[in-house]
C-alpha positions, 0 to 999 in steps of 0.5 A: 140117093133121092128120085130127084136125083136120079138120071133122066131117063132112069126107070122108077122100079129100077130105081126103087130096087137099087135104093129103097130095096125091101121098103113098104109103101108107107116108109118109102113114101116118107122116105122119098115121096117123089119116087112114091108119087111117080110109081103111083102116077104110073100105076106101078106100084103093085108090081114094083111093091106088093101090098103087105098081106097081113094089112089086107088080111086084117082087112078082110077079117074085119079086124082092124082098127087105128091101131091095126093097119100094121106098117104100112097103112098106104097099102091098107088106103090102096087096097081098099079106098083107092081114089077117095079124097081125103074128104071122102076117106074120112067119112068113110074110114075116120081111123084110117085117115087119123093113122095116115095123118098121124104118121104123116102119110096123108100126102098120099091121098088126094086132096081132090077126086080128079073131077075135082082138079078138071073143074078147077083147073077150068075154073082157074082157065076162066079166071085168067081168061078174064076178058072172056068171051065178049071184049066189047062188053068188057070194054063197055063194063070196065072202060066205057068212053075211054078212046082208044089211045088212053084204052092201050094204055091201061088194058093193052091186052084188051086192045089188042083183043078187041084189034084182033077181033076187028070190034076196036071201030067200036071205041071212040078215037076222042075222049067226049068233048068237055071243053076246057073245064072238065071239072065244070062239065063234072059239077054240072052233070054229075055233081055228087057222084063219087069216084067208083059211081062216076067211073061207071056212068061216064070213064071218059071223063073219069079218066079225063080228070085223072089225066089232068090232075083234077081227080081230087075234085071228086069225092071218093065217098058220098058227103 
């Protein structure tokens, strides 16, 4: 029976004794890495499954090698490198990560020092947050001169932002007078610029001409 398992609720070194009764770290982590994973998160590991001495010994001694690490070469990583990343771990003790890699241990070491996690999962927080902490520069970098009706269309999230943070008198209710002939104003004020430059310079009437079925008249590339 796997710790996927179990019923909810149920203890994991309990769990362990009824089921993986006498296993080292090294083959419960191959056998049942879950359960593996849960006793290490809950630093139950050392009293749940003592390190092997003789790995320890050989350690202490100095008297080791890729091929000496006994059985359980987890217990070696835990008494001795405990919280290295696998970067880390293999310029400290190259043998040692080659063994955990060789008999497929190495998802036992982390990939990344818990720094590490906090710094990306804020990063990715950022990125999600893609709007940040200015919508009405958003607005301006991305979508300038699209009034708000067509601006509730393409970006609802930041409408609603923007409606939230009482900044959407900032936008125009009208799209910029073109007249009857958008692709005429275009000719006239912007002949020449292609797509992605006239979406920077005046999205109104980017966005004009692509409502009106003219965008075609706007190169995608410079002639």
């Amino acid at each position: 029976m796997k710790w996927v398992e179990r019923t909810v609720g149920e203890d994991p070194a309990d769990f362990y004794r009824l089921n993986y009764s006498g296993y080292n770290r090294s083959r419960l982590a191959r056998e049942d890495f879950a359960l593996y994973r849960t006793l290490s998160r809950r630093h139950m590991l050392d009293s749940t499954i003592p390190a092997d001495e003789k790995v320890v010994e050989l350690g202490r001694k100095g008297r080791w090698n890729s091929s000496r690490f006994g059985e359980d070469p987890v217990a070696y990583y835990h008494a001795y490198y405990e919280g290295l990343t696998r970067g880390e771990l293999i310029k400290a003790e190259a043998a040692l990560y080659q063994k955990l890699k060789a008999d497929g241990l190495l998802v036992c070491v982390p990939k990344m020092s818990k720094d590490e996690i906090r710094e990306k999962a804020r990063k990715v927080n950022i990125k999600k947050s893609r709007i940040g902490r200015y919508p009405l520069a958003y607005y301006r970098e991305n979508y300038n001169g699209v009034t708000r009706g067509e601006l509730g269309k393409l970006d609802c999230a930041l409408y609603a932002r923007l409606r939230r943070d009482k900044l959407l008198d900032k936008v125009p209710r009208v799209f910029q007078d073109f007249g009857d002939d958008p692709v005429a104003y275009y000719h006239k004020h912007h002949n020449g610029l292609t797509r992605g430059q006239l979406q920077r310079v005046n999205q109104s009437l980017y966005h004009r001409l692509r409502r009106d079925g003219f965008l075609h008249e706007v190169p995608t590339m410079q002639r």
